[in-house]
Each structure stands twice: as C-alpha cells, then as structure tokens.
C-alpha positions as CSV (number, residue, x, y, z in Angstrom):
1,X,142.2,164.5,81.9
2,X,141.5,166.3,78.4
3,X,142.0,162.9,77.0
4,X,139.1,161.9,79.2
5,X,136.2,164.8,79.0
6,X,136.1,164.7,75.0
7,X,133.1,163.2,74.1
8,X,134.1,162.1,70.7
9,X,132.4,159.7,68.0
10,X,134.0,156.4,67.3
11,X,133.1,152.7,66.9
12,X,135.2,151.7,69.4
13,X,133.9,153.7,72.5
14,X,131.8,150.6,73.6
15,X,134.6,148.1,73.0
16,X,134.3,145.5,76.3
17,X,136.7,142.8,77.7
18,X,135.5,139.4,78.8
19,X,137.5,136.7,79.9
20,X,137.0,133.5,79.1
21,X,135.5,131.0,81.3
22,X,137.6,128.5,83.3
23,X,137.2,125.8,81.5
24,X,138.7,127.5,78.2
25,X,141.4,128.9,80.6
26,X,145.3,126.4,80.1
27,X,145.7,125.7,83.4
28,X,148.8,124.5,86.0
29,X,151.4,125.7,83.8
30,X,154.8,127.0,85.5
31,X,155.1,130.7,83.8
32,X,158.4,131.4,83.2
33,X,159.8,133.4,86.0
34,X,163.1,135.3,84.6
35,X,162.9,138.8,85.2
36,X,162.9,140.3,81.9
37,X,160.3,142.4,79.7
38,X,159.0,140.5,77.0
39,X,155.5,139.1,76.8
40,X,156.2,135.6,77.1
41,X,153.9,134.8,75.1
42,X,153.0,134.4,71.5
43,X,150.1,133.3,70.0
44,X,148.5,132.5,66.1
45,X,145.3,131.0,64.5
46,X,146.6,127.6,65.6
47,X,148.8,127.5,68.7
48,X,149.3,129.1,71.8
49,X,152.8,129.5,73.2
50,X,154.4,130.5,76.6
51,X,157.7,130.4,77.7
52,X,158.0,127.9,81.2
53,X,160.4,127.2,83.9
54,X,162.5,124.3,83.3
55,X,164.7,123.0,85.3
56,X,168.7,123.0,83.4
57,X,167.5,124.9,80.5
58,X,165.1,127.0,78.6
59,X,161.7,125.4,77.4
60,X,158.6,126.6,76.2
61,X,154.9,125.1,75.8
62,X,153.1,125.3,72.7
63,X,149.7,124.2,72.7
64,X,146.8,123.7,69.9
65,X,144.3,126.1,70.7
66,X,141.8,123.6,71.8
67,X,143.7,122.3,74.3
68,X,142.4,124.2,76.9
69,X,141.9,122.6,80.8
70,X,144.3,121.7,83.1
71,X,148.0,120.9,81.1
72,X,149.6,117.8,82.6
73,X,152.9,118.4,84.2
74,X,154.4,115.5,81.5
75,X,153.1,117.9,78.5
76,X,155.9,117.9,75.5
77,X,158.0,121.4,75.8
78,X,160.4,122.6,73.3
79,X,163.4,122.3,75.2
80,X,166.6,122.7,72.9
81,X,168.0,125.7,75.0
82,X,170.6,125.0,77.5
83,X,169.9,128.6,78.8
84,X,166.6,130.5,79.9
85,X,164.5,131.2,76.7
86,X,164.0,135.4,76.8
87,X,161.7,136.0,74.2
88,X,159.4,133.9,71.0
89,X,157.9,134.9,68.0
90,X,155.8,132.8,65.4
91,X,156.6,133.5,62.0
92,X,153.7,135.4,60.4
93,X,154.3,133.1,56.8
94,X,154.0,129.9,58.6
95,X,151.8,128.6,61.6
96,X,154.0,126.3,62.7
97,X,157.4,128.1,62.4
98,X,158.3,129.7,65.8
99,X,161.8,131.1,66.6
100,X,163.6,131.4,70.2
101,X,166.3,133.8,71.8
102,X,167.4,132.9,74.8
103,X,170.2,133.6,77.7
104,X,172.4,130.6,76.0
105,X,173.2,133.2,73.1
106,X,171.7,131.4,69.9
107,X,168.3,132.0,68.3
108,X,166.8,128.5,67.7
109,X,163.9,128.2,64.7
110,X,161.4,125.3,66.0
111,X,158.6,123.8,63.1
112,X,156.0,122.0,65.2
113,X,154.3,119.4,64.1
114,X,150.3,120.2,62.7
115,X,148.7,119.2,65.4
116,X,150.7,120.3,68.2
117,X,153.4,118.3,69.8
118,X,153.5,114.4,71.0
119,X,156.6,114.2,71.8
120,X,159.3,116.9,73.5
121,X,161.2,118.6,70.5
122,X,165.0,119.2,71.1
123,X,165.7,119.6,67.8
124,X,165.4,122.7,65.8
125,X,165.6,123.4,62.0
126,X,168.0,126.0,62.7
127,X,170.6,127.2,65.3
128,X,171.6,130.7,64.3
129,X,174.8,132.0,66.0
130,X,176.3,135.0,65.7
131,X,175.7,137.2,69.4
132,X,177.7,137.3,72.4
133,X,175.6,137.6,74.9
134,X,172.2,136.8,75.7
135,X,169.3,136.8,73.2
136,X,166.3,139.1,74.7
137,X,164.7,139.8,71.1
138,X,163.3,137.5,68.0
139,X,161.3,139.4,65.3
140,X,160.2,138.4,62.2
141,X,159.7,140.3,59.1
142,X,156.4,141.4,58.2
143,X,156.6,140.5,54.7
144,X,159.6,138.8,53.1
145,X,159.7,135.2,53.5
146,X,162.8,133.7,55.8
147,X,163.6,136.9,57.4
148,X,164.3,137.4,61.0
149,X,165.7,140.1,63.2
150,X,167.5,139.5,66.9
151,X,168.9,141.4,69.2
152,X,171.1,140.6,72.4
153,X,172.7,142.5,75.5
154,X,175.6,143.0,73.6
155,X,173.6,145.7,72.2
156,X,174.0,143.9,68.4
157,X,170.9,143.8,66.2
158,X,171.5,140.8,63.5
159,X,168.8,140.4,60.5
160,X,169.2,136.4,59.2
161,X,167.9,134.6,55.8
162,X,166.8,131.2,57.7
163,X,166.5,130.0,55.0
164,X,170.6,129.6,54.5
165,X,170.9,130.0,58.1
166,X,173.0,133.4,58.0
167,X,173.8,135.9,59.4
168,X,173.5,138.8,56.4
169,X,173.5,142.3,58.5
170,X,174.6,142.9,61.3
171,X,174.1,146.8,63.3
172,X,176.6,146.1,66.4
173,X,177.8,149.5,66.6
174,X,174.3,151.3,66.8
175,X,173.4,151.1,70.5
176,X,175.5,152.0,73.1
177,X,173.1,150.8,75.6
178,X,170.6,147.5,76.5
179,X,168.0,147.6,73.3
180,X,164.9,147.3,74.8
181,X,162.6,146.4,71.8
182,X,162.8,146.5,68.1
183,X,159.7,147.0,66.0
184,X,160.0,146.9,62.1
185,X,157.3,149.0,60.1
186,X,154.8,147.8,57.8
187,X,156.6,146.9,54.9
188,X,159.5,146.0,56.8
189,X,162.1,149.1,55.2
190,X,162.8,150.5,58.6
191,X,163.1,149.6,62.2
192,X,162.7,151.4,65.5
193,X,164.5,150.8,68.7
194,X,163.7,152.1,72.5
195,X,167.0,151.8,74.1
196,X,168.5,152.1,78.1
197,X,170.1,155.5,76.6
198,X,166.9,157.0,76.3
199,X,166.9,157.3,72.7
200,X,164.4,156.1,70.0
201,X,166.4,155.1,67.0
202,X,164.6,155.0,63.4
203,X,167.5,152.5,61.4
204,X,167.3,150.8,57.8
205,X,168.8,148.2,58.2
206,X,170.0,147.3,54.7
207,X,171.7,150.7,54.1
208,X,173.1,150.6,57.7
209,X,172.1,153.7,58.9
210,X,170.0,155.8,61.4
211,X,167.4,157.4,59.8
212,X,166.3,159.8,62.6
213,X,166.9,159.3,66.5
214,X,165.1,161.6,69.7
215,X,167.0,161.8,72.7
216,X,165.1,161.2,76.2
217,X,162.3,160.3,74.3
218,X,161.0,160.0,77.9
219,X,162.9,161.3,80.5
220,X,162.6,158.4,83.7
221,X,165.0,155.9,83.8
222,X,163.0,152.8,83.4
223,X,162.3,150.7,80.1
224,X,160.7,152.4,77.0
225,X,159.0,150.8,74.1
226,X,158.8,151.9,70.7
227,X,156.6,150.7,68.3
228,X,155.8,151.8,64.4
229,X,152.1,152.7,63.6
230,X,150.7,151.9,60.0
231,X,151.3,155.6,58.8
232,X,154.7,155.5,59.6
233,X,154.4,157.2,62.9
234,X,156.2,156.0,66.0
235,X,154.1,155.3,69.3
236,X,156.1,155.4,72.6
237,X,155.5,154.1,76.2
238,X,158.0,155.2,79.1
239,X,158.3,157.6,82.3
240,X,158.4,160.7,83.0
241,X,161.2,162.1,85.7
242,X,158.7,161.6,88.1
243,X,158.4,158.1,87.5
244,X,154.4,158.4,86.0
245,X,154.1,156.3,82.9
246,X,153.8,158.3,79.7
247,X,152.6,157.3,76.3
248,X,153.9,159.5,73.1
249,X,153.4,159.7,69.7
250,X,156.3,160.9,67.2
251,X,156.5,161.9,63.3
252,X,159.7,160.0,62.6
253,X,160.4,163.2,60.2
254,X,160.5,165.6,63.0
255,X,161.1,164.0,66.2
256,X,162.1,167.7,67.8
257,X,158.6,167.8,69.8
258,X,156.2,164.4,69.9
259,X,152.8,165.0,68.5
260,X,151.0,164.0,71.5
261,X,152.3,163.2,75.2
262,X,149.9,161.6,77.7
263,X,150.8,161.0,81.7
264,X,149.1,158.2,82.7
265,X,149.4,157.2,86.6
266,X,152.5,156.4,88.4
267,X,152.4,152.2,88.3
268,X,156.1,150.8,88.0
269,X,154.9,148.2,85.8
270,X,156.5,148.7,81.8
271,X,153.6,148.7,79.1
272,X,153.7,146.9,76.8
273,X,152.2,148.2,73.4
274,X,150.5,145.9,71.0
275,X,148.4,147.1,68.5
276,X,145.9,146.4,65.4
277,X,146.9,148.5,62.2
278,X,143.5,147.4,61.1
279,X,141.8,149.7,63.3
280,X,144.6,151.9,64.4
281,X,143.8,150.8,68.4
282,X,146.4,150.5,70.9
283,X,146.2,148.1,73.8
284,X,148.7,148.5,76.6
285,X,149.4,146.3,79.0
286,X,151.6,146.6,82.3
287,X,153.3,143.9,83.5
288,X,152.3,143.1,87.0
289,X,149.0,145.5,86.3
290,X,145.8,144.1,86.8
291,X,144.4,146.1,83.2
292,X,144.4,146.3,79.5
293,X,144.3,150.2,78.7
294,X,143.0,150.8,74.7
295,X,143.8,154.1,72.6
296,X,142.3,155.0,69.2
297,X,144.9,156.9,67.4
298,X,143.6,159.2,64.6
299,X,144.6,162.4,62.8
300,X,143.0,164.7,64.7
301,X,143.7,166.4,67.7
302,X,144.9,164.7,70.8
303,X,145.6,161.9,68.3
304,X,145.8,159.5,71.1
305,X,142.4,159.2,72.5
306,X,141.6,156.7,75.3
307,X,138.9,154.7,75.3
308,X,138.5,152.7,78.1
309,X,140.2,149.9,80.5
310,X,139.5,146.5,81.0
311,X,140.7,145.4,84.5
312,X,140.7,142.3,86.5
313,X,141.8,141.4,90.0
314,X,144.8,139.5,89.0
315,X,148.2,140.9,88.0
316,X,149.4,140.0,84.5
317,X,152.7,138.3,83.9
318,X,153.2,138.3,80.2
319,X,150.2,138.5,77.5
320,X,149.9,137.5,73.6
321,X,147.9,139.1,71.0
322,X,146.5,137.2,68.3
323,X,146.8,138.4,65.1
324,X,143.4,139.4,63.3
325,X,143.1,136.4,61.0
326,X,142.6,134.3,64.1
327,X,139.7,136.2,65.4
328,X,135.9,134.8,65.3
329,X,134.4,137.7,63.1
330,X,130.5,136.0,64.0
331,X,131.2,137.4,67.0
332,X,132.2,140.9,66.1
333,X,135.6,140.7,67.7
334,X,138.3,142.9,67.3
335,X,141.1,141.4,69.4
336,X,141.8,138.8,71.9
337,X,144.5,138.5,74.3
338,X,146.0,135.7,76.5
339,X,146.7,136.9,79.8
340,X,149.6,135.1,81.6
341,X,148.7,134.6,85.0
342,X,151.6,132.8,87.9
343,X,149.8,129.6,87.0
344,X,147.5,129.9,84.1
345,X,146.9,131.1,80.5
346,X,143.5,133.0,79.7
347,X,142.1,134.3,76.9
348,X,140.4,137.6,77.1
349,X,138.5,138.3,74.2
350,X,137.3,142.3,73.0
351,X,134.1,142.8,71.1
352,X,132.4,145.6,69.7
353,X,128.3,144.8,70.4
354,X,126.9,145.0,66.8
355,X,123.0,143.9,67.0
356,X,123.4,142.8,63.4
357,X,124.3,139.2,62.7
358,X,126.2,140.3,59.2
359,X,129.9,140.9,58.4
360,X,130.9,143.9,60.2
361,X,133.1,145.3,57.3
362,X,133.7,148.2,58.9
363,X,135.4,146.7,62.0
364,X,137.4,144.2,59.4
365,X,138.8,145.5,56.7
366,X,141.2,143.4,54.6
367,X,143.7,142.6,56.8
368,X,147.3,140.9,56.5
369,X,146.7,137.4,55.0
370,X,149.9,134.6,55.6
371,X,151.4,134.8,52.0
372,X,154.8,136.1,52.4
373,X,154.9,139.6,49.7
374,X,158.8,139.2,48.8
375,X,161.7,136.2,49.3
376,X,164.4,136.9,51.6
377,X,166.9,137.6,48.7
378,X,165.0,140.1,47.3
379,X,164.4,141.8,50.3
380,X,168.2,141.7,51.4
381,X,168.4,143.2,47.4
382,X,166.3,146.4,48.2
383,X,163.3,145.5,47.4
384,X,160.0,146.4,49.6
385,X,156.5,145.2,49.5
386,X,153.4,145.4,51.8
387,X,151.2,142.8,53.2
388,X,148.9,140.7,51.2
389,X,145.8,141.3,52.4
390,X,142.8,138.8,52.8
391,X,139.3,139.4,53.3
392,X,138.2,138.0,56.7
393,X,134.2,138.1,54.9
394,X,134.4,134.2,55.6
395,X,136.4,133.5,58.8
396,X,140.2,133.0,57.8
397,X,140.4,129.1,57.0
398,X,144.5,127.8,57.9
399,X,145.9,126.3,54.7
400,X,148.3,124.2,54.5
401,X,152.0,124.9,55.7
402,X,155.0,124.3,53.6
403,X,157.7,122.7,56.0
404,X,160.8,125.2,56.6
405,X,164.0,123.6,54.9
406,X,167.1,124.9,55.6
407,X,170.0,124.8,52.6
408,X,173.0,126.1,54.5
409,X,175.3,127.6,51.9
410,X,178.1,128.2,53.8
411,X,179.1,125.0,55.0
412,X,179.1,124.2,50.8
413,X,181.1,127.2,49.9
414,X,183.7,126.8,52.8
415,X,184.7,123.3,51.7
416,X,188.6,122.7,51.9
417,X,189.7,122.2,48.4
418,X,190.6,118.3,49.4
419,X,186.5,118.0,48.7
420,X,186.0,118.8,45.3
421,X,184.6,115.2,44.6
422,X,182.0,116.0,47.3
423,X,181.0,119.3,46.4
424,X,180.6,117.8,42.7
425,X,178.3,115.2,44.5
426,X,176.3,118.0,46.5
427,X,176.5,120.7,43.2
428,X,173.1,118.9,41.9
429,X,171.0,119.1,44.8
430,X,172.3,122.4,45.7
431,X,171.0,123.3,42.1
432,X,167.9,121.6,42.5
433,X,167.4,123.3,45.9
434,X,167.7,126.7,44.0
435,X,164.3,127.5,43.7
436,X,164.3,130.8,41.9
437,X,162.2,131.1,39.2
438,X,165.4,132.3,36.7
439,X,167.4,129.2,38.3
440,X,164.6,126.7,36.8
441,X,164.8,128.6,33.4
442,X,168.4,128.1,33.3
443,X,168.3,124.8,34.0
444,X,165.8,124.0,31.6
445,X,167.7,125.4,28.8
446,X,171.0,123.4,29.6
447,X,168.9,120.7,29.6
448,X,167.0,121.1,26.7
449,X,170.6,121.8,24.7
450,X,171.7,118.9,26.2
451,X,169.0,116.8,24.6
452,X,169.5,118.3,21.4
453,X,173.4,117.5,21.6
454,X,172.6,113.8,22.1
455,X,170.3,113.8,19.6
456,X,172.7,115.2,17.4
457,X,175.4,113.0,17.9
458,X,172.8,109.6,17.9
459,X,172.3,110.9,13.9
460,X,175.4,111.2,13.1
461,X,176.5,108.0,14.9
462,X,173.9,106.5,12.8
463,X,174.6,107.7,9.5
464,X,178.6,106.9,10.0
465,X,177.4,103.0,10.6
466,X,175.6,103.4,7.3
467,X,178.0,105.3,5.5
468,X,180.1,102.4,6.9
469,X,178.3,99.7,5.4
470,X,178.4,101.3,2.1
471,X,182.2,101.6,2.2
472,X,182.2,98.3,2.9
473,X,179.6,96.9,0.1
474,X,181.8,98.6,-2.4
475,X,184.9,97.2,-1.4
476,X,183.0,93.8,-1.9
C-alpha cells in the first residue's frame, strides 16, 4: 500500500484509458485459442495483426489500420504454417515485414503487400529452420537491420541474418528449462530471459555467455517475464510462494537483492509487461484480467510507483502495443493498446489531458525512428549502436518500404563441385547482390582497370596495323 499513499508529482498521474467506440472496434474475428502466453498480437503505424484459429494450420490476420468493422469470415490470412502460429513480431525497420514462430518448428518471415492483403499469402520470403520443437518466441533486433532472435521448447535461443536466411548463433545449452520470454536491451548487446527454472538470465549473445543470472527471481511456480528497461535495469513480473503476482525491479550488476519488490493481488492471470522507454511507464496486462495496470519507474525511492488502472468488464485474451511513432500526438497520447477480446480487436487509447493545443514535447521526446542504426554483419562483427531517433514534432509520416530480399548464401557455397559452370553463372549476381559499400568500391576499381586494359590493348592493336602498313610500303 506504500506504493499507493505517496502523493508524488508526475505528469503521468492523470493518465486515462478510453476505448474506442464500436465502430472502430475489428470485429467477428476467431482469436486464436492455443493456450500459450504470448500477446497474440502485434501492431505498427500501418497494420494490425492477430494470430486466428484455422482450421489444419496456423494463420494470422493482418489488417490495415482503417479497416475497422465487422472482418468478413472470407478475409485473406497468412496461412503458410502447417502448425499453430505461437507468437509474431513486426520488424521495427520495415512496416510490412512480420515474422512467425509457430508449433510446426520453423520461423516464417511474411512481407505484406502496402495496402494490406487481397489475396491469402502462403508464401513467405523466408523459412528459417534450425529448432526442434515448437517455436513460442520471434524477436527482432532493436537496431541492426535483418536481425532476428527465436526461441523454442527445446529450450534453444537462435539469432538469424534474414537477410542470408541463417542461422549465425545459436545458445542451446543455456536453459535447462521452457524460456518464457526473451527481451533484448536497447542497443541490442544483451538479452534477458525469464525461464520455468526460476531464473532471470542476462546473456550476450555474440560472446556466448551469461552475463549475470538470479535464482527464484520470484519464488511461485507460474510464468515470469523479464524485460530490459532503457537504463539497463531489468523489470520482472511473477509470483510469490503464495501465488500473489509480484512485480520486481533488478540492477543486472547486482542481482543479490531486487531494488524494489511489489505484491500486487492474487489473480492467476501472467502479466504481461510492455513498456515506453520514452517515458519510462510500464503497462501490465494479465491475461484473462479485465485491467491495464501502469507504473512510472524513476530513480527515486520505491522506483516503481503505480499510477493508476484502467479496467473494463471484459477479460483480455492477448493485447498489442503500438510503438510511439504511430501515436496521434494532436491528441496528446502516450500509448494505445489493442485489447483482444474472444471475438473482437479494440483499441484502447491513453492520454495525458493537456488544455494546450501545442506539441507536448515533454510527453514526446525524440523517440525511435524506423532507420535500422547497423547491418546485420556488423552487428554479428561486434559492433553496437542505439536507435535513431525522430522527432514526432510533426506526426510520424510512413515512408516508403524497401522490399525484404533474401540472398541465401549457403545454398551457393554448398554447391557439389559438378556445378562450377553454374556457380560461374550465379558469381555475378551474387556480386551485384553484395551491397556493401567496400564491395561497390572494389568493383569499381576492377572495372575501371578493366577499361584501361582494353583501352591499352585497342592502341597498341592500332599502332601494330600502322606499323604494318609501313613494313609493307617499304617492301613496295
């Protein structure tokens, strides 16, 4: 209750929840009903996606987000799965990129048309195999182009370049146990994990290693979460041994004692965290709860400081979160969910009442923009970058999308040797699909030499025929 009787000044205490009316509501949809953890949902500045029963097979809808009203049963799906799809992320460089996991065992990477889907789409850019069992988790990196992580219930995390369509690290022999979630940090160096075994794991990936681990980071036996905050600290949601739900925050440098650790009330439903490093709030959301809980987190003590709840009568199934370029910042808000319902999808939109009609730039500050910071091979070489931020002063305008193209390299390098006339054939376009900057230089030199070669010989060509003449005059 501590958290409660502080009267404390923030910006935030008046934030409110309204849901949208029912006419902006997607309605008659079948909402996936596999009985597993993840959000089912995922939304950007352009599409809304949920994951849907489908009879022999995994499908999921993605709609534009004006398509709002009742969704005829005879709506396009993605439907390439042969298996329930678990989990689906959209790729934060690209508005139409999505990616899959699902109970077939593959990760599928789906690019949706601009304006949304005519016809049902089967086939994806990419099918990334590599796990054993099914696929629960799809995250992409926050900042390197191409990059995305999985993890299956063979307790394997695999990090892929989709742009080559491989498998480049692969942390099988971390987790003992189910992984619950993964959550990368903000430039995307580390990751977190909640796993069945109680344990937070803090891992970089590239080096292969566990940075830092807590055992019974909460004591009950029922899924954790684990997420990284911007500063680096880790935010946790499980139970206690009583089975109340508990929220914790962590210094991943000292994970002896948490730095703050809040019972909450004794709901079996697992919250899920998302949360806005723009303003350092924390929704939480528990599946089969009726509410949306928000947290400011700050550096001052209790760190975690509740602000208020936004409740409804009906139970949530899954929710997405858009990201903060999609917000409309005329209307001063700061986050907007879509709330899965049996049936239905609804928006549920948070606002901070401002009577001023200006830019709020206190509630937007510049916020992570689309333009990937690093390529996936210099990430997978060590190096790190933050976001690119964009200022939100002017709404966030969509630009263009460049389409995903996927150059597998292995199927070139594995060639029998019985090929070589082939891989001669394909050597060119494999060069000219080499888009790095040092690649092009190369190649312009060679050709440039090249020129300079034939030019050579033309002269001299030239001046033999002449020199030829002459011989011949004399001889005359």
């Amino acid at each position: 209750d501590t958290m409660r009787r502080v009267v404390r000044q923030s910006k935030f205490r008046h934030v409110f929840g309204q849901a949208v009316k029912n006419d902006q509501c997607y309605d008659d949809i079948r909402v996936s009903r596999v009985t597993w953890d993840s959000s089912f949902c995922a939304v950007n500045p352009r599409f809304v996606a949920i994951i849907v029963d489908a009879s022999g097979g995994g499908a999921f809808l993605v709609l534009p987000l004006h398509k709002t009203g009742r969704i005829d049963k005879s709506y396009p799906t993605v439907c390439g799965h042969t298996g329930p799809v678990l989990d689906i992320d959209w790729c934060p460089h690209n508005d139409q990129v999505i990616a899959s996991g699902s109970e077939d065992c593959t990760v599928m990477v789906w690019q949706i048309p601009e304006n949304g889907l005519t016809l049902s789409l089967t086939e994806p850019v990419v099918v990334l195999e590599g796990h054993s069992k099914r696929v629960g988790i799809v995250s992409w990196h926050p900042t390197a182009r191409n990059v995305l992580l999985s993890a299956g219930c063979d307790n394997a995390i695999i990090i892929w370049n989709v742009g080559t369509g491989e498998a480049l690290i692969n942390l099988d022999d971390m987790h003992v146990d189910m992984i619950f979630n993964v959550s990368w940090n903000r430039n995307g160096s580390l990751i977190c994990t909640a796993s069945k075994d109680k344990k937070v794991r803090v891992i970089d990936p590239r080096k292969q290693e566990i940075v830092a681990e807590k055992e019974k980071t909460h004591e009950g036996a029922r899924p954790m979460r684990a997420i990284f905050l911007a500063d680096g600290n880790i935010f946790t949601t499980g139970f206690s041994r009583m089975s109340e739900r508990q929220l914790a925050l962590w210094n991943p440098k000292n994970m002896e004692e948490p730095i703050a650790l809040h019972e909450m009330d004794t709901s079996n439903g697992v919250l899920l965290p998302f949360y806005d490093p723009d303003t350092n709030i924390i929704y939480l959301c528990g599946k089969g709860d009726s509410s949306i809980r928000y947290f400011e987190i700050t550096d001052e003590s209790p760190y975690v400081h509740y602000l208020n709840t936004f409740s409804s009568k009906e139970p949530q199934r899954g929710m997405g979160f858009m990201p903060k370029r999609g917000l409309d910042v005329n209307k001063c808000e700061i986050a907007r969910f879509f709330k899965l319902h049996e049936r239905k999808c609804e928006p549920i939109i948070m606002t901070v009442p401002r009577k001023s009609d200006l830019f709020q730039d206190d509630l937007y500050p510049d916020t992570a923009g689309p333009e990937a910071a690093l390529e996936a091979e210099e990430w997978f070489e060590g190096k790190n970058a933050d976001p690119l931020l964009i200022s939100l002063k002017h709404g966030y305008i969509p630009g263009k999308n460049r389409d995903l193209k996927v150059v597998k390299k292995n199927i070139l390098d594995n060639k029998p040797a019985a090929n070589k006339k082939s891989d001669l054939i394909n050597a060119p376009k494999k060069a000219a699909d080499a888009s790095n900057p040092q690649n092009e230089a190369k190649l312009d030199e060679i050709l440039k030499e090249l020129k300079s070669i034939k030019d050579t010989i033309t002269n001299q060509d030239e001046r033999i025929s002449k020199l030829e003449q002459q011989m011949a005059k004399i001889a005359d």
